[in-house]
VMD Tcl script that draws the C-alpha trace (Angstrom):
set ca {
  {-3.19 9.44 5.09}
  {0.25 8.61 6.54}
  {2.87 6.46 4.63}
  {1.91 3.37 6.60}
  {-1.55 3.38 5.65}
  {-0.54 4.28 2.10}
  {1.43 1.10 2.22}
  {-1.70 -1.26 3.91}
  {-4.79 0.05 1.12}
  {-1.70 -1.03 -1.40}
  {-1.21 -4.49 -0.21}
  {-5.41 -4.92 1.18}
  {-5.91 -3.57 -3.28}
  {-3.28 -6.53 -4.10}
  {-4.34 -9.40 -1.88}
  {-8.02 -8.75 -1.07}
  {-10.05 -6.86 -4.61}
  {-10.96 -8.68 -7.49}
  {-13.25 -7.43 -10.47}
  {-16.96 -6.68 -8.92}
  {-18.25 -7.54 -12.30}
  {-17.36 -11.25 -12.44}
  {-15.16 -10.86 -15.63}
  {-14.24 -14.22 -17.26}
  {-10.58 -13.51 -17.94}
  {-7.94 -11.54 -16.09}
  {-6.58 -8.40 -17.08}
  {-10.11 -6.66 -17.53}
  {-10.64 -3.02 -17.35}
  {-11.65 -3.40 -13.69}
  {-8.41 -5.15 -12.36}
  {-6.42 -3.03 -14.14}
  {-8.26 -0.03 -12.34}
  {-7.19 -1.31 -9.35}
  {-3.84 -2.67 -9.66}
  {-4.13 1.48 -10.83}
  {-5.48 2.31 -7.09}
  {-2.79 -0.06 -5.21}
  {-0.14 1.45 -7.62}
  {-0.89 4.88 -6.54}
  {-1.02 4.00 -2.58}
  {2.34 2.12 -3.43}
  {4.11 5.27 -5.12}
  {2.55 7.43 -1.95}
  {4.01 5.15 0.64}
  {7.93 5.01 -0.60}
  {7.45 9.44 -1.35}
  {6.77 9.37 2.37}
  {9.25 6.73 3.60}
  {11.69 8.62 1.63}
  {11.07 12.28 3.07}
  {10.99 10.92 6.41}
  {14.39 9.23 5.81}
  {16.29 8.38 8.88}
  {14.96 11.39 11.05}
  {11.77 8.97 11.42}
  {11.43 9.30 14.87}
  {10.12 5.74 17.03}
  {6.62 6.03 16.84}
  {7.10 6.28 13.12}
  {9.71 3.58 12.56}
  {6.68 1.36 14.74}
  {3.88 2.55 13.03}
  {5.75 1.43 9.42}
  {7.13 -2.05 10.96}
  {3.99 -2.77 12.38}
  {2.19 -1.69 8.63}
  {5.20 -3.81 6.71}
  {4.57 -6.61 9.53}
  {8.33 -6.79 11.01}
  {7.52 -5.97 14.41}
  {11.02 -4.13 15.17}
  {10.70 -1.32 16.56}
}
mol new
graphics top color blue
foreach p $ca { graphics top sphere $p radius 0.5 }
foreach p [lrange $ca 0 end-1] q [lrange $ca 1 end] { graphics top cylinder $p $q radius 0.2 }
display resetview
């Protein structure tokens, strides 16, 4: 899984999963699994945008504007 996609399951986690058991209150066991999940795909994402640094060649510096939604190349 490349950086980018790291960095899309994080924000899809964020913006798009709720608990599946219909808990009345936030903060249940089941959000906090996955704010866990998007937390981990977070931490994954910067590791790799890190390593890659500035030797990030195009297709790379795309691939992560296009996954942060800038749309510079």
């Amino acid at each position: 899984m490349t950086g980018p996609e790291n960095y899309r399951d994080a924000v899809a986690i964020l913006t798009g999963e709720s608990c599946d058991y219909g808990c009345p209150h936030t903060g249940c066991a089941h959000e906090m699994a996955y704010l866990a999940r998007a937390q981990v795909h977070a931490t994954l994402a910067l590791t790799v945008a890190v390593v890659a640094g500035t030797s990030m060649n195009r297709a790379d510096r795309a691939e992560w504007a296009g996954a942060i939604g800038d749309g510079a190349p």
